[in-house]
N, CA, C and O atoms as a GROMACS GRO file, in nm:
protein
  360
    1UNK      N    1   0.516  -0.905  -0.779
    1UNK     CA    2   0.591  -0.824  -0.688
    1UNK      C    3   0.560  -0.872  -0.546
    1UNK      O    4   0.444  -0.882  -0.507
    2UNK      N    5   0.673  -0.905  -0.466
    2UNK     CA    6   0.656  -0.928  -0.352
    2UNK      C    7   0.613  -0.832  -0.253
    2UNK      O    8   0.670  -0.723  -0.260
    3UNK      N    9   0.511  -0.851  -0.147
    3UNK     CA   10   0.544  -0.746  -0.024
    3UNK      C   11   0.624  -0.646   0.043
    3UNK      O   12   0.591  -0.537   0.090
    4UNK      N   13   0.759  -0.715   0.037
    4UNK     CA   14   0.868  -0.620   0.057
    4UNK      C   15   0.909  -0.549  -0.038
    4UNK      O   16   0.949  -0.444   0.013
    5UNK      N   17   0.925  -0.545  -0.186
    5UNK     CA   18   0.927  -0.492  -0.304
    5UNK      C   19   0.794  -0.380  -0.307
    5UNK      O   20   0.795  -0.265  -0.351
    6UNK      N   21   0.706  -0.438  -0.260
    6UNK     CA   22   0.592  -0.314  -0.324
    6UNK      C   23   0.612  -0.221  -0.166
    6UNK      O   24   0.566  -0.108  -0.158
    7UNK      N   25   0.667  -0.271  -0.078
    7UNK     CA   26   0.686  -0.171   0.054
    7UNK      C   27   0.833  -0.041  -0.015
    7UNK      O   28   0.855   0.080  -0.016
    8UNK      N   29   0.894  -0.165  -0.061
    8UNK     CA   30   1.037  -0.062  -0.112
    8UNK      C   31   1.002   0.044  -0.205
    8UNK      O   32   1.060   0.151  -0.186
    9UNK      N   33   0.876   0.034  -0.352
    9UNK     CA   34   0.855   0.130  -0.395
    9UNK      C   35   0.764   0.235  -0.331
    9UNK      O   36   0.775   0.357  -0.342
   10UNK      N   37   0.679   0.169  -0.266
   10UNK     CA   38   0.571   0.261  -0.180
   10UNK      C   39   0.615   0.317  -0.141
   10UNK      O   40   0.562   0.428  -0.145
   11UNK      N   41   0.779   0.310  -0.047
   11UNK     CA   42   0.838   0.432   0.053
   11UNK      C   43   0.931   0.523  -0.053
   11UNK      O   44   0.966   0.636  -0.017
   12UNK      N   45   0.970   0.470  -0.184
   12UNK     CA   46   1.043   0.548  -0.222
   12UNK      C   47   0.989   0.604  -0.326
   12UNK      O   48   1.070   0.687  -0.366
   13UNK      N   49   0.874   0.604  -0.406
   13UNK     CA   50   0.816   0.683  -0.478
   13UNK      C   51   0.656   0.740  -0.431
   13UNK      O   52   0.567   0.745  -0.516
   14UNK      N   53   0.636   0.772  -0.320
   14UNK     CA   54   0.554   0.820  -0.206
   14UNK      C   55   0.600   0.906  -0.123
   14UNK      O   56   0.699   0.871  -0.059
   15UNK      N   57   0.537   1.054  -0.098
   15UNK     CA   58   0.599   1.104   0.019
   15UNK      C   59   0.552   1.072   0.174
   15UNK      O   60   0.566   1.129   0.282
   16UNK      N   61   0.506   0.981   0.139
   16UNK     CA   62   0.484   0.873   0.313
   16UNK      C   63   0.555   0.831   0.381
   16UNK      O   64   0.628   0.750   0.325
   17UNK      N   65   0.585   0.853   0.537
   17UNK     CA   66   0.681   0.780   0.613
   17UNK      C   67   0.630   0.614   0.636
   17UNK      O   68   0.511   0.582   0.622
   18UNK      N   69   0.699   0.550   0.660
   18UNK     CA   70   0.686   0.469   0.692
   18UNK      C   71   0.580   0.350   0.769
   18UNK      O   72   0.551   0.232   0.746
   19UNK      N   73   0.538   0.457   0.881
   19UNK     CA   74   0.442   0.460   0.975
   19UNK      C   75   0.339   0.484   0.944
   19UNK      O   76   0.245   0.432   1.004
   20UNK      N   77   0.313   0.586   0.821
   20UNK     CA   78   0.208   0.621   0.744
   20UNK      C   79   0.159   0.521   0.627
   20UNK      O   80   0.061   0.532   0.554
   21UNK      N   81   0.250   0.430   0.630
   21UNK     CA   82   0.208   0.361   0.503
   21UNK      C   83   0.152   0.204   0.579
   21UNK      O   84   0.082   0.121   0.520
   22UNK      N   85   0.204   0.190   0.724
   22UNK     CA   86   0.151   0.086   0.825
   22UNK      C   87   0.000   0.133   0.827
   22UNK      O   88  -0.094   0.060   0.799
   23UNK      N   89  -0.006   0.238   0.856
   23UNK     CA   90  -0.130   0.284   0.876
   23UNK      C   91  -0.248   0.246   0.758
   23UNK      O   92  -0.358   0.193   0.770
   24UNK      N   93  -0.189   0.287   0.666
   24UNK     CA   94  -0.281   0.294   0.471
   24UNK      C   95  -0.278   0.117   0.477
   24UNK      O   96  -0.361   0.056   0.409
   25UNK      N   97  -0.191   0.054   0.551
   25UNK     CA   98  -0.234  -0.117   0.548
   25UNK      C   99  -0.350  -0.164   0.596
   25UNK      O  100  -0.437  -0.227   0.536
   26UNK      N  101  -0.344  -0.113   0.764
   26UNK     CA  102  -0.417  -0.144   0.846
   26UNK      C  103  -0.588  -0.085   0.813
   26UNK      O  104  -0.691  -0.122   0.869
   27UNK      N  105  -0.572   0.009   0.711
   27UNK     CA  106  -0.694   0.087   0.711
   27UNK      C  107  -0.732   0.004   0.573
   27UNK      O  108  -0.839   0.051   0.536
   28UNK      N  109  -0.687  -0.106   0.474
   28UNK     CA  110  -0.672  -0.128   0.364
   28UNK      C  111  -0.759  -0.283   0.424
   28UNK      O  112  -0.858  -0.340   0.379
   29UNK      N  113  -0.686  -0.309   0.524
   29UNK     CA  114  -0.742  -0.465   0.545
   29UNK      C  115  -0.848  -0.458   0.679
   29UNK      O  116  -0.865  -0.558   0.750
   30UNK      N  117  -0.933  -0.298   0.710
   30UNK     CA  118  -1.044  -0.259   0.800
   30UNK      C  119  -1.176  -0.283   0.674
   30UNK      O  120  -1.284  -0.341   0.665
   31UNK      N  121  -1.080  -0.193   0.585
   31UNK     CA  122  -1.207  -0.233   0.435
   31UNK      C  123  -1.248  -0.359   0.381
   31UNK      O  124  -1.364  -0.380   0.344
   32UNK      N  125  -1.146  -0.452   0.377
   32UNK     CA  126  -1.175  -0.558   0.304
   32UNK      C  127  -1.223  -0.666   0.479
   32UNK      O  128  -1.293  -0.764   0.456
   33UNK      N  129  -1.200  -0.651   0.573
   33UNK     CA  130  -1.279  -0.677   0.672
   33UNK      C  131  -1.438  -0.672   0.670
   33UNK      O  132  -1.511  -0.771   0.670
   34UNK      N  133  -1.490  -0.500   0.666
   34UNK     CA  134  -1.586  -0.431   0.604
   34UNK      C  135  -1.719  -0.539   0.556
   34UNK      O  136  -1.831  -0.574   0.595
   35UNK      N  137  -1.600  -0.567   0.423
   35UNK     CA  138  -1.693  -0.575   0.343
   35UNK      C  139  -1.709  -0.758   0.308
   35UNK      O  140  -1.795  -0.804   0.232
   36UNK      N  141  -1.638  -0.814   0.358
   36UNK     CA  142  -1.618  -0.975   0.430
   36UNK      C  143  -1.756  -0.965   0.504
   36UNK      O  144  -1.867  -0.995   0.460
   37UNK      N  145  -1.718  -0.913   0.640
   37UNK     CA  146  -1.839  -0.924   0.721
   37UNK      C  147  -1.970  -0.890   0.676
   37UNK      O  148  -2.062  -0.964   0.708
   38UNK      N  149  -1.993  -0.790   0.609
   38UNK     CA  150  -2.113  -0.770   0.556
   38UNK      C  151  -2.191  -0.902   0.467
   38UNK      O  152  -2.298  -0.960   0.485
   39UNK      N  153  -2.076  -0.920   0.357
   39UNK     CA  154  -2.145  -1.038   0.291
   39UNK      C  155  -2.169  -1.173   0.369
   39UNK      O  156  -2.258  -1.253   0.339
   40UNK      N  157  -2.062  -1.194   0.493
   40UNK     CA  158  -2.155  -1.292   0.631
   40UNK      C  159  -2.288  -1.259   0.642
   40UNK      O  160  -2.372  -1.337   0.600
   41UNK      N  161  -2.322  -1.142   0.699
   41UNK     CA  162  -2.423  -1.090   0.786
   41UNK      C  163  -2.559  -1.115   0.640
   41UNK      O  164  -2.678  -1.131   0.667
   42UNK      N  165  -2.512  -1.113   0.516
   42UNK     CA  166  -2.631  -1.098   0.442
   42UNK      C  167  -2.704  -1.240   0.387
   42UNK      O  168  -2.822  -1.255   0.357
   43UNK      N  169  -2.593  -1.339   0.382
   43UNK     CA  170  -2.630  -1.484   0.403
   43UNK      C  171  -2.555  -1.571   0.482
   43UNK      O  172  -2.444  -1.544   0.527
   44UNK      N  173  -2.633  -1.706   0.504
   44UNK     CA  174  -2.563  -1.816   0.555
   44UNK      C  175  -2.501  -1.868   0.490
   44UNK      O  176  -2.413  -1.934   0.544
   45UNK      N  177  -2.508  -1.870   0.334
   45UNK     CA  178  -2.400  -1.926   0.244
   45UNK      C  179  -2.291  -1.901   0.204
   45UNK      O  180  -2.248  -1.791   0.170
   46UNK      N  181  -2.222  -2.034   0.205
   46UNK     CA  182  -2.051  -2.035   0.148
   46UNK      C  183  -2.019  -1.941   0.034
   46UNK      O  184  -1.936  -1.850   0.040
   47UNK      N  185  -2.101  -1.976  -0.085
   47UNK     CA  186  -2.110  -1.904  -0.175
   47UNK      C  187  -2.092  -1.759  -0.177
   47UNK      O  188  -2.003  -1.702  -0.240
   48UNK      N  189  -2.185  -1.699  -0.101
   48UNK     CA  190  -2.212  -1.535  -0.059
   48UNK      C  191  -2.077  -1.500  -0.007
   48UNK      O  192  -2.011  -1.401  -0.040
   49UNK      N  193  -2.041  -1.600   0.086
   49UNK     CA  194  -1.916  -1.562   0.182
   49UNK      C  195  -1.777  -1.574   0.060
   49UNK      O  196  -1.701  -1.478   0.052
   50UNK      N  197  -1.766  -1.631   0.018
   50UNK     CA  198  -1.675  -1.640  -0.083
   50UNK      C  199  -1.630  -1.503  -0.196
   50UNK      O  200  -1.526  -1.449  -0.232
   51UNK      N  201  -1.778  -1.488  -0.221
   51UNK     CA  202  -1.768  -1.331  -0.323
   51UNK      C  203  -1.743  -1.232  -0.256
   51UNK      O  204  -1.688  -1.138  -0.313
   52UNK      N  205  -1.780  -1.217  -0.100
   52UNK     CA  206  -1.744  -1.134  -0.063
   52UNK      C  207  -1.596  -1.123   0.037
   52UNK      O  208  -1.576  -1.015   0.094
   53UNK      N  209  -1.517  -1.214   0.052
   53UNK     CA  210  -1.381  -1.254   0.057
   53UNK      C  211  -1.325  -1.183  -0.038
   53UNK      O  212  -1.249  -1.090  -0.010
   54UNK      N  213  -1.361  -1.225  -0.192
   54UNK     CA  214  -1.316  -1.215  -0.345
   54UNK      C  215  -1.276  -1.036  -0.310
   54UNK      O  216  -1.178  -0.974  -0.268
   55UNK      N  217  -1.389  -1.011  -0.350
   55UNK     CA  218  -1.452  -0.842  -0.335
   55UNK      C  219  -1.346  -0.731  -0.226
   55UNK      O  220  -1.275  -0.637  -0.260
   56UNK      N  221  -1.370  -0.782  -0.107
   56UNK     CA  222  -1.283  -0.749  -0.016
   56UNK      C  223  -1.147  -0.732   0.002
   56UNK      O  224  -1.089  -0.636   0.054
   57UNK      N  225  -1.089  -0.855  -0.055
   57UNK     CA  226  -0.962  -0.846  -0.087
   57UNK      C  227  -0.913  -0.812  -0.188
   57UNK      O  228  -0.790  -0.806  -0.188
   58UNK      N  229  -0.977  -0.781  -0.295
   58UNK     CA  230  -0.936  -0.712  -0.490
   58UNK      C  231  -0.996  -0.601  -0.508
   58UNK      O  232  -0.980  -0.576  -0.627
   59UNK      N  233  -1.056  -0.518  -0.460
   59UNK     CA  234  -1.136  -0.403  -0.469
   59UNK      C  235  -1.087  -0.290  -0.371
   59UNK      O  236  -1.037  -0.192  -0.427
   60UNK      N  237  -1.094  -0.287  -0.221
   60UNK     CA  238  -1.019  -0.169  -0.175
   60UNK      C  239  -0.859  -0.147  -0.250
   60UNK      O  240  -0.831  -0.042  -0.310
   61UNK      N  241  -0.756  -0.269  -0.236
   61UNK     CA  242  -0.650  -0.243  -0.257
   61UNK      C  243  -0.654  -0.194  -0.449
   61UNK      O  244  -0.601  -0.092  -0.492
   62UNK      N  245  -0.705  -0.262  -0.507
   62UNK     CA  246  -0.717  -0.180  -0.708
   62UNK      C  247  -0.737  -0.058  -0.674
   62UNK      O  248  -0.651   0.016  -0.721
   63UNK      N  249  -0.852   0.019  -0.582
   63UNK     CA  250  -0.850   0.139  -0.589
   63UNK      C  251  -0.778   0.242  -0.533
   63UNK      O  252  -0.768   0.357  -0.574
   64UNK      N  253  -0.715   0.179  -0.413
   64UNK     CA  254  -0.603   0.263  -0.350
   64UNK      C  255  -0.535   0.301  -0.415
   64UNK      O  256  -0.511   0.419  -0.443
   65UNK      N  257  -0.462   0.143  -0.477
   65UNK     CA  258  -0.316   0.180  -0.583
   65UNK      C  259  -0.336   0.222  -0.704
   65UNK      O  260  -0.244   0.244  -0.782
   66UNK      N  261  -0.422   0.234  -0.723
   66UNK     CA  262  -0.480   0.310  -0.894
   66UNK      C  263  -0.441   0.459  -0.812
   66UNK      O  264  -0.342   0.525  -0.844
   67UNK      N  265  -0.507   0.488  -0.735
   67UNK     CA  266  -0.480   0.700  -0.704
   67UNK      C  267  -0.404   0.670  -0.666
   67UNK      O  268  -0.334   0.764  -0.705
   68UNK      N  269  -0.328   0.601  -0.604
   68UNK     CA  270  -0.195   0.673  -0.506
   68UNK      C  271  -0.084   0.668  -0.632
   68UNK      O  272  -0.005   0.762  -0.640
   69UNK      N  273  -0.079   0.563  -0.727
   69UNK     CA  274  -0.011   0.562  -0.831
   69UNK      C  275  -0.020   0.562  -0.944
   69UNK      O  276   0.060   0.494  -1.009
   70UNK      N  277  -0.123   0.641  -1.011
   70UNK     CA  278  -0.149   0.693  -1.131
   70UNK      C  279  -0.058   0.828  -1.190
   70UNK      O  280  -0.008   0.832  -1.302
   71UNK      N  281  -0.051   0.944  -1.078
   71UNK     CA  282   0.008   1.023  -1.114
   71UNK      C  283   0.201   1.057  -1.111
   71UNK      O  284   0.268   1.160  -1.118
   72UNK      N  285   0.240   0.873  -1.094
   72UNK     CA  286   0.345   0.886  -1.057
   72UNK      C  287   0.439   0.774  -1.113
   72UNK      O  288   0.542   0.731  -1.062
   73UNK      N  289   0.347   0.718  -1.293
   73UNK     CA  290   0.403   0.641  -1.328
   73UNK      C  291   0.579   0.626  -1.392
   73UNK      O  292   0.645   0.524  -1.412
   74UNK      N  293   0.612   0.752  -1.409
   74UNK     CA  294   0.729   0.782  -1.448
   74UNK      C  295   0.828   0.785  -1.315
   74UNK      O  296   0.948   0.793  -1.337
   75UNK      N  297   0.800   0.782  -1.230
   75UNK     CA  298   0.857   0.823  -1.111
   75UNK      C  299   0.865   0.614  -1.029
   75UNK      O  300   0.954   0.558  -0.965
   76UNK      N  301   0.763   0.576  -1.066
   76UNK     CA  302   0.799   0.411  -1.022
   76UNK      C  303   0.877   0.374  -1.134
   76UNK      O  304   0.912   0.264  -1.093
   77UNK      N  305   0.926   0.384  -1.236
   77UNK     CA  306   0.962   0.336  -1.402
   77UNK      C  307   1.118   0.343  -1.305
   77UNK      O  308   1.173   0.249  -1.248
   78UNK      N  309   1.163   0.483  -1.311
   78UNK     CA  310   1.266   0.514  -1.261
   78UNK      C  311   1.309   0.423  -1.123
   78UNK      O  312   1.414   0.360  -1.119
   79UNK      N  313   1.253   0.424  -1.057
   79UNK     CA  314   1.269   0.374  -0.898
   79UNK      C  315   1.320   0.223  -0.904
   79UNK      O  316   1.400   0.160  -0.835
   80UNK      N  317   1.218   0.181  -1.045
   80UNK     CA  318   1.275   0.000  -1.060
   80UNK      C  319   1.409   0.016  -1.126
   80UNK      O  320   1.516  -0.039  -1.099
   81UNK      N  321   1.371   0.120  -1.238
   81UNK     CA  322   1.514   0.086  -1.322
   81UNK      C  323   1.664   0.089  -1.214
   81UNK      O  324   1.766   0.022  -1.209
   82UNK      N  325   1.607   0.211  -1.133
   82UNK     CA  326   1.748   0.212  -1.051
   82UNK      C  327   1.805   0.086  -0.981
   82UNK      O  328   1.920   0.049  -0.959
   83UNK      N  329   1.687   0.034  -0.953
   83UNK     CA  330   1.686  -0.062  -0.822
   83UNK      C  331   1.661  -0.220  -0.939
   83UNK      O  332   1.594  -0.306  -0.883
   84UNK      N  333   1.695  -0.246  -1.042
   84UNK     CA  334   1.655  -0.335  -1.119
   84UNK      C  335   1.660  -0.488  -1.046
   84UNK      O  336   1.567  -0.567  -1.055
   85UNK      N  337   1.812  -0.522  -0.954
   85UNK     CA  338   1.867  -0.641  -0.940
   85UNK      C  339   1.782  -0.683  -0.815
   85UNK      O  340   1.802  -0.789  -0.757
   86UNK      N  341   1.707  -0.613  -0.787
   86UNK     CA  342   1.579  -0.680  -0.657
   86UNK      C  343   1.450  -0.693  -0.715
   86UNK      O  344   1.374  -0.786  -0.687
   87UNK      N  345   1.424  -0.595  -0.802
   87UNK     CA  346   1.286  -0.619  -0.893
   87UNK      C  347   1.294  -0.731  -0.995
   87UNK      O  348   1.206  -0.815  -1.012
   88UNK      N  349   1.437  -0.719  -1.078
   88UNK     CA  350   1.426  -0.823  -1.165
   88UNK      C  351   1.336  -0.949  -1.171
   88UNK      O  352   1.327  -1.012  -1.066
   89UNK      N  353   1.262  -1.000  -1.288
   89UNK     CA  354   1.151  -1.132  -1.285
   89UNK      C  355   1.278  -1.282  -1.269
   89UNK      O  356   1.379  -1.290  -1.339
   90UNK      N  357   1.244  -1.367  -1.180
   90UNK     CA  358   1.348  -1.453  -1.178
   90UNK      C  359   1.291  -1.554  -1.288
   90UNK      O  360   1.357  -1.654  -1.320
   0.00000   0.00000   0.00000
């Protein structure tokens, strides 16, 4: 799913405006910032820095979108089916 696709279901099976969901970004990539810098600050190695890149970037966002869309799997099902000819897999 592309960016703009997961923006199109986010606004339409979410009662979030728009602005609110800029926001849930910006606060999404403060975390994976977070937790980047930390694994800097704890070694000098590439290695260290790498897992915590990994970590940072696959871990805030799994847990966001797990709650924000767990209780609303019937409700995205619908949203694609309607909208199939932009979701469709090419």
């Amino acid at each position: 799913m592309s960016g703009g696709q997961l923006l199109k279901v986010w606004t339409g099976c979410t009662p979030y405006s728009r602005n609110a969901i800029y926001l849930h970004i910006v606060l999404l990539m403060a975390c994976a910032s977070v937790i980047f810098n930390s694994a800097m600050r704890v070694s000098d190695s590439f290695f260290v820095d790498l897992i915590g890149l990994a970590i940072g970037l696959t871990l805030p966002p799994n847990i966001y979108f797990q709650q924000i869309f767990k209780r609303r799997r019937q409700e995205l099902r619908q949203f694609i089916e309607a909208n199939w000819e932009e979701f469709r897999p090419e």
